[in-house]
C-alpha positions in Angstrom: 148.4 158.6 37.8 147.2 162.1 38.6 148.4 163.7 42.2 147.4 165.5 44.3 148.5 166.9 47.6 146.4 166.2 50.9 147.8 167.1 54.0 146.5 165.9 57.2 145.2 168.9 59.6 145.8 167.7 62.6 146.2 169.2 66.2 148.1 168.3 69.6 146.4 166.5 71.9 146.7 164.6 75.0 145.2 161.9 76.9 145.5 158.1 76.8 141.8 158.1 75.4 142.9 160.0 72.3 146.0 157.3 71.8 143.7 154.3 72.3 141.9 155.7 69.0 144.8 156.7 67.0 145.8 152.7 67.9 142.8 151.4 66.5 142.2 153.3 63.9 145.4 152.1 62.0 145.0 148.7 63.6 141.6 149.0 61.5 143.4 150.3 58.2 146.0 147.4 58.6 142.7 145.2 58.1 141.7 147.0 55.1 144.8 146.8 53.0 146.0 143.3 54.3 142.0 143.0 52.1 142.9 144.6 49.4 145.9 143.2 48.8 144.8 139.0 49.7 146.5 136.8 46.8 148.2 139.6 45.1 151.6 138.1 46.2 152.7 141.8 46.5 156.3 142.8 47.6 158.4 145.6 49.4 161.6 147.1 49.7 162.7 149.1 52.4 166.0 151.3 52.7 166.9 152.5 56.2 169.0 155.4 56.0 170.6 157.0 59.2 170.9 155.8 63.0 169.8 152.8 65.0 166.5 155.0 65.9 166.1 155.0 62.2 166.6 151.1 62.0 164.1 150.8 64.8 161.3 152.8 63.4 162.1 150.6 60.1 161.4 147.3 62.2 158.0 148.8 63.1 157.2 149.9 59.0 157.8 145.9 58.7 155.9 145.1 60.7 152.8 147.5 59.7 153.3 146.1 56.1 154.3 142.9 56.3 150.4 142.9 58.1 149.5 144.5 55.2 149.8 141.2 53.3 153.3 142.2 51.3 156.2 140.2 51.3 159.9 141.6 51.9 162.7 141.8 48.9 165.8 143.1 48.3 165.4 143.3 45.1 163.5 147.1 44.2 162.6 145.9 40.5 160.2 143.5 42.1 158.9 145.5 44.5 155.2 147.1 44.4 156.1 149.4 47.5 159.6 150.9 48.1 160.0 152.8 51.4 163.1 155.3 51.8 163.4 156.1 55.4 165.7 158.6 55.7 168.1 160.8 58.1 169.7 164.2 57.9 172.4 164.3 60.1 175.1 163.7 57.5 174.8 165.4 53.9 175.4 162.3 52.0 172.5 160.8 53.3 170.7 163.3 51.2 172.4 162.7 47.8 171.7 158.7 48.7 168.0 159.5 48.9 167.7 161.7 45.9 170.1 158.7 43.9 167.6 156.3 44.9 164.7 158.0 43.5 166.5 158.5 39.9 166.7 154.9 40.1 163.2 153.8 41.0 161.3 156.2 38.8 161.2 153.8 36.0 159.5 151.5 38.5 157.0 154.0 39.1 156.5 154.4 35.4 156.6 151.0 34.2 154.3 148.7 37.3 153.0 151.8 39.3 155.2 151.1 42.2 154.3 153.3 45.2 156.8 155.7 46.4 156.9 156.3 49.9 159.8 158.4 51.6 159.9 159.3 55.8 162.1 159.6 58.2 164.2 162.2 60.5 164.8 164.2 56.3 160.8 165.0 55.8 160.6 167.1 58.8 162.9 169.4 56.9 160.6 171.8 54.5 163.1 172.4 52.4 163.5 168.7 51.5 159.9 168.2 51.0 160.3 171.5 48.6 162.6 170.0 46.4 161.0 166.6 46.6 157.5 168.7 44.9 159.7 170.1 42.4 162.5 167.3 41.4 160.5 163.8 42.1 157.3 164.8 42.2 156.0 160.8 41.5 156.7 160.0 44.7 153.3 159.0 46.4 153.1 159.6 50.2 155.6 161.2 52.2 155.8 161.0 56.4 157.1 162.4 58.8 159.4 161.4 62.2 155.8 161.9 64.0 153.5 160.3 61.9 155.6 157.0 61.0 152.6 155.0 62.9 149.9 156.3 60.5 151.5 154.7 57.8 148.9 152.4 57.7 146.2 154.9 57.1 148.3 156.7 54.4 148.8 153.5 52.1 144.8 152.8 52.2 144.2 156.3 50.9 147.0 155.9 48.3 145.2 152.6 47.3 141.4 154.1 47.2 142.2 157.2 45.9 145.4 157.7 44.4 145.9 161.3 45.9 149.4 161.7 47.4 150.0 162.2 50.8 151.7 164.3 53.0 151.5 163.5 56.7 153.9 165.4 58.8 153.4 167.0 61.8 155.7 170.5 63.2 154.8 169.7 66.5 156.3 167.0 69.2 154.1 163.6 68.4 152.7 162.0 70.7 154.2 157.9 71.7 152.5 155.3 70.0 152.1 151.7 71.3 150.8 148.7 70.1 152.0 148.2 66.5 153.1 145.4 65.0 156.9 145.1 64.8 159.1 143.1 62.8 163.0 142.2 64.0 165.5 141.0 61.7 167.6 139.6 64.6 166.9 136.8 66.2 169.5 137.5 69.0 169.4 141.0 69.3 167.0 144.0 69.7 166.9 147.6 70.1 164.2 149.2 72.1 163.4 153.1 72.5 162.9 154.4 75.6 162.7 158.2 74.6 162.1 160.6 71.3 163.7 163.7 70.7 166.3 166.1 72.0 166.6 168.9 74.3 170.0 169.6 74.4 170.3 172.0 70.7 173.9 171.0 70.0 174.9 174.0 67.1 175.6 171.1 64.8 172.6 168.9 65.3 169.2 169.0 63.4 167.7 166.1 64.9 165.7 168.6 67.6 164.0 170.4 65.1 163.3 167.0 63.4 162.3 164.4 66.1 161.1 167.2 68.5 161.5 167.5 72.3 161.9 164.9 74.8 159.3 162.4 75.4 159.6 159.1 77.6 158.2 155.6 77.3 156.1 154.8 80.2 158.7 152.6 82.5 155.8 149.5 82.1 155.6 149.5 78.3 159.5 149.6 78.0 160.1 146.8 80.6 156.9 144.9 78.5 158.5 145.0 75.4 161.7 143.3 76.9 160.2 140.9 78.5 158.0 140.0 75.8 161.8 140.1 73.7 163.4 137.6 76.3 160.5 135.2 75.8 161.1 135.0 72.5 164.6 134.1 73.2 166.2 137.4 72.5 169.6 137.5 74.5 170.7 141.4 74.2 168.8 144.5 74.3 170.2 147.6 73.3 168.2 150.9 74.8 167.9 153.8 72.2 167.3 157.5 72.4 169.1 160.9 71.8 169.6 161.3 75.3 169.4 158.1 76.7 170.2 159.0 80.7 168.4 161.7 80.8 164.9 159.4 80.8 162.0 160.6 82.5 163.9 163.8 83.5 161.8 166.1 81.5 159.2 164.5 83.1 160.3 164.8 86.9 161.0 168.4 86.5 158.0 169.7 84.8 155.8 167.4 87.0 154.6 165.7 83.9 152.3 162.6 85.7 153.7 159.3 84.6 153.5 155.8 86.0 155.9 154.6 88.1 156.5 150.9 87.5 158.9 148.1 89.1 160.8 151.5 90.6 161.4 152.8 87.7 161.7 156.9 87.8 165.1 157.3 86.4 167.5 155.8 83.5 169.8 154.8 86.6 166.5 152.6 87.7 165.8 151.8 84.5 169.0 149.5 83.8 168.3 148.1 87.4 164.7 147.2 86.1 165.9 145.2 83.2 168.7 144.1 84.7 166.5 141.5 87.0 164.2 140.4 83.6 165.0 136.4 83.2 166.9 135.5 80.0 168.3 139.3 78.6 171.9 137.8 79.3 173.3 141.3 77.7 172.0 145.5 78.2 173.9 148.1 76.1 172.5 151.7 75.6 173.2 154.5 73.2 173.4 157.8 73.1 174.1 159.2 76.8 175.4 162.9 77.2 178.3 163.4 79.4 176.7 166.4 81.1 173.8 163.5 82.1 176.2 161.1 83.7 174.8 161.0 87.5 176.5 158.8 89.9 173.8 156.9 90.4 173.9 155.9 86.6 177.5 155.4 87.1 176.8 152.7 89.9 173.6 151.5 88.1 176.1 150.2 85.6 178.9 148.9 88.0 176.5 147.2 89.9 174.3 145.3 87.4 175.9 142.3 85.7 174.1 142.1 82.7 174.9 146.1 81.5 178.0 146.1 79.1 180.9 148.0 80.7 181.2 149.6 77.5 180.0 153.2 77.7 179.9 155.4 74.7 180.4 158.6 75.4 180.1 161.3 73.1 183.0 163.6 72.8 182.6 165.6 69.4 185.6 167.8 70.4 188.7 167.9 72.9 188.4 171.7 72.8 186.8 173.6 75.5 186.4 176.5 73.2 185.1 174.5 70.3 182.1 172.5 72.9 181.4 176.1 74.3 180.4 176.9 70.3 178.9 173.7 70.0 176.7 174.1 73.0 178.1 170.8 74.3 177.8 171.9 78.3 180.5 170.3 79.2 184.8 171.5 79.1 187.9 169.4 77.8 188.6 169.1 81.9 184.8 168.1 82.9 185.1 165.0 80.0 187.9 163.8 81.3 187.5 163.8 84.9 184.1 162.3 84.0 186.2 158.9 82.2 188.7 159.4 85.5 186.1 158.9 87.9 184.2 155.7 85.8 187.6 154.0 85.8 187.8 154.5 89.6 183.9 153.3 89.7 183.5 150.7 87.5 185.8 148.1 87.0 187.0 146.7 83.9 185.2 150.0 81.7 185.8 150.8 78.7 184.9 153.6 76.3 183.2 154.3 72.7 183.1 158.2 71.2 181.9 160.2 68.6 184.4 162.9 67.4 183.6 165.5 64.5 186.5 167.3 63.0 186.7 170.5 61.4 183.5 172.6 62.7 183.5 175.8 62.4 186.2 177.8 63.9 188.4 174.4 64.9 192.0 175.8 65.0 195.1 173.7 64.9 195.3 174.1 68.8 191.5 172.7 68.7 192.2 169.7 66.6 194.8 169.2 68.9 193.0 169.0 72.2 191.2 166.3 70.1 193.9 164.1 69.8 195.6 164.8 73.1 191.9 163.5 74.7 191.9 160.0 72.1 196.2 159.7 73.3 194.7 160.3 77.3 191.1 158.2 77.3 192.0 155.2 75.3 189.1 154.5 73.4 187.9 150.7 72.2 186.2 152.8 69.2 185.6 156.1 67.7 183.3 157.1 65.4 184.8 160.0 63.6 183.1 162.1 61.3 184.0 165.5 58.8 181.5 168.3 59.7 178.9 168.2 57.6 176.6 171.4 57.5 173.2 171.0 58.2 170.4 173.8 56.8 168.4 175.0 59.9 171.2 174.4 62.6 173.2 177.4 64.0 176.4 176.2 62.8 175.6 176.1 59.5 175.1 180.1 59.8 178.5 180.7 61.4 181.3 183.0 58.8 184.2 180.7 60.2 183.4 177.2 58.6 187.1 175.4 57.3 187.9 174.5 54.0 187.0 171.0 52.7 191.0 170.2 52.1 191.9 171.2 55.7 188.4 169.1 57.0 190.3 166.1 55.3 193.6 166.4 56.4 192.4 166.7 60.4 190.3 163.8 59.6 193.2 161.3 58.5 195.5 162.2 61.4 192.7 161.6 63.9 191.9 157.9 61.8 195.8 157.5 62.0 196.4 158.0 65.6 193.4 155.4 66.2 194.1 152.9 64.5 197.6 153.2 66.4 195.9 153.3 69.6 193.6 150.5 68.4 196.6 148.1 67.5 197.7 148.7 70.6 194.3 147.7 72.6 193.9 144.8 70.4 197.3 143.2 71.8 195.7 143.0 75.6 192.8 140.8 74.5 195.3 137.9 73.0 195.1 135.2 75.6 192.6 136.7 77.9 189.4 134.4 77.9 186.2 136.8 77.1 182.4 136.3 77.3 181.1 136.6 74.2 177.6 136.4 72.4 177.5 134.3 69.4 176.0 136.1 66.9 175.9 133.4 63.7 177.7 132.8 60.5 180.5 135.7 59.8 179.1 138.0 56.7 182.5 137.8 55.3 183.2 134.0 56.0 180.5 131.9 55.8 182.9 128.8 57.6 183.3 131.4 60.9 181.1 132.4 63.6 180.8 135.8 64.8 180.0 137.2 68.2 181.3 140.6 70.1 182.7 140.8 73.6 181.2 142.7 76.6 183.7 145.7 75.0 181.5 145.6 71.3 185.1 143.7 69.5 184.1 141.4 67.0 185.2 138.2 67.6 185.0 135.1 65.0 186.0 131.2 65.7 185.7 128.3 64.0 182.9 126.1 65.8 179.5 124.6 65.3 176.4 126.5 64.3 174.8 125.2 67.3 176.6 127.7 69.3 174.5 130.9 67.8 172.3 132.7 70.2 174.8 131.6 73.3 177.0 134.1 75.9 180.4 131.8 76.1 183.9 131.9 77.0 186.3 132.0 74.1 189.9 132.4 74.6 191.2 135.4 72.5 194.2 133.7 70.2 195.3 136.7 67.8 194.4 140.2 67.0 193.0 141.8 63.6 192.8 145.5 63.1 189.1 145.1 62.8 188.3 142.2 64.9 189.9 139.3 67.1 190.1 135.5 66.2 188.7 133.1 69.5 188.5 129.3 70.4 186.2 127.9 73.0 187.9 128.0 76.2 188.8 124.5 77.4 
């Protein structure tokens, strides 16, 4: 197939008038393919690399193609579309992508399969670059703001063959209205906000998902009620800066319309909070220099929000979060935690450390460890310092070597797992609520579910059970999860 490259000119623009239209218009190219393709028995395989924002914009490509009149598989040797939606905050998420496409050339060569790669990596040009000059079969490429015109870009592939590449530089505007398609039954994520204004020194995902932008308060608390009559149990609420909703918004004046009471992430949780059969409400990611009191007693106060909080760390050095841009000191974190545990009763924490950015000394890496030893964390998500093309850090002369990246990195996994062992032991013979999930993926005779604290929990009981919030006492502890009965 001869290609070609066709980039979309497009423009900013405002006004509900002008999203209405975009709406329809791939509504309308949904029509045509789902045509096209009518007893074809077409398939597609997608492969979501990256964040549960990633994950969520995959459930809406589902849901646009599964419209489309193509059927989903696992299996990429029968597929006649592959997607690759990608991320770039970690640099193995690159050499996964470009793996992938060795692998599915001979698809494209052999049945024509069309190539389509998007995600949080396409808004980086230097990607896209290498893309035109390494794997240049692939057939459409999309951006973090143009996911929704997927629709569009697959009927031109199939009329004229020309590849396409649809990304935008600027801030996209927030599309509603598009089919979706869950693969939980139980659970659901919803996004409440795009981008990020915060410019962390280590973080691309500004320059790739843009600015701030807000879901209207009625669309979000739509979508969950819409979720809850479906019989969906737990929501979890997505964005790079979850409580700091609607606060680009309120400052700059930006009109928007208020809805239940809802002006705020703090009246936000209390919104969903009151909507009939969500049973569970977890967010991610907040930013501790966000944390308002009145989010603090939003979550103390409402029943159905998880009394788990994640809360970002990245370092235990004041120096090293100066450098990072973080806004907030060592001192500030953990008077933060000091005052939740005073607030809310029964919290517990989640965090995301990285170890060995630029410039982390020994003393550094140890104000790490000294805040894991002083917060007690349920989890931690710990991660080497990958370097990132177009951040600030990647630029800085002081980056640590690989061996000494490593070496940090299994002390800090050492030390949690000791502090995990020890966390484990106070759940055995407590009785906890938890929400049956189904079958275990490792043990097909177990049930799974996770406590209000995110531990997985598996039992021996009926099927039946899946989809319910129940009492199980807690009868031993696993590194990795805890083993429950129902509670008599």
């Amino acid at each position: 197939m001869k290609q070609y490259i066709l980039m979309h000119k497009q423009t900013k623009t405002s006004g509900g008038n002008n999203v209405t239209k975009q709406i329809e218009k791939q509504l309308e190219d949904i029509q045509k393919v789902a045509k096209l393709n009518e007893g074809k028995n077409l398939k597609y395989s997608i492969l979501t690399m990256g964040c549960q924002l990633n994950e969520n914009d995959s459930e809406k490509l589902c849901g646009m193609i599964e419209k489309m009149n193509y059927t989903k598989t696992e299996n990429l040797a029968d597929s006649n579309l592959i997607v690759f939606n990608t991320c770039c905050v970690r640099e193995n998420a690159e050499d996964r992508l470009f793996g992938k496409l060795g692998e599915v050339k001979k698809y494209k060569e052999e049945k024509g399969t069309i190539i389509a790669i998007g995600g949080c990596m396409m808004q980086e040009k230097h990607i896209v670059e290498k893309l035109r000059q390494s794997y240049p079969f692939f057939d459409i490429v999309f951006g973090t703001h143009t996911l929704h015109q997927f629709p569009t870009d697959l009927y031109q592939i199939l009329c004229s063959h020309k590849r396409i590449e649809d990304i935008l530089d600027i801030d996209g505007e927030i599309i509603e209205g598009l089919p979706i398609k869950r693969d939980d039954n139980i659970k659901a994520s919803v996004t409440i906000m795009n981008g990020c204004n915060n410019f962390c020194t280590y973080c691309i995902v500004p320059y790739v998902r843009g600015r701030e932008r807000s879901r209207s308060p009625k669309d979000i608390l739509q979508e969950i009620e819409n979720l809850a009559k479906q019989g969906y149990k737990e929501v979890t609420l997505l964005g790079q800066n979850v409580n700091s909703y609607l606060r680009v918004e309120r400052e700059k004046q930006i009109p928007f319309e208020e809805y239940q009471g809802v002006h705020s992430f703090a009246t936000l949780l209390r919104a969903v909070n009151e909507i009939q059969g969500i049973e569970r409400i977890r967010f991610i990611s907040p930013h501790p220099k966000d944390f308002t009191d009145d989010v603090i007693e939003a979550i103390r106060d409402c029943d159905k929000v998880c009394k788990l909080i994640h809360l970002p760390l990245q370092s235990g050095s004041t120096q090293i979060l100066k450098v990072m841009n973080r806004k907030y000191t060592k001192e500030q974190y953990l008077a933060l935690v000091e005052k939740m545990k005073k607030m809310i009763p029964n919290v517990t924490f989640s965090t995301d450390i990285i170890v060995g950015f630029p410039g982390e000394t020994e003393e550094d890496f140890a104000d790490t460890l000294d805040v894991v030893e002083k917060v007690g964390f349920e989890q931690v998500y710990m991660f080497i310092y990958s370097r990132r093309v177009g951040t600030p850090a990647d630029k800085m002369e002081n980056q640590i070597p690989e061996e000494i990246k490593h070496e940090r990195f299994e002390r800090l996994k050492k030390l949690v797992e000791q502090k995990m062992e020890k966390q484990n032991q106070k759940y055995v013979g407590t009785i906890q609520k938890v929400l049956i999930e189904g079958k275990s993926k490792n043990n097909d005779k177990m049930l799974t579910g996770r406590t209000d604290s995110n531990r997985v929990v598996i039992l021996e009981a009926a099927e039946e059970l899946a989809g319910k919030c129940i009492p199980l006492k807690i009868v031993s502890e696993h590194m990795w999860y805890l083993k429950g009965e129902v509670a008599e």
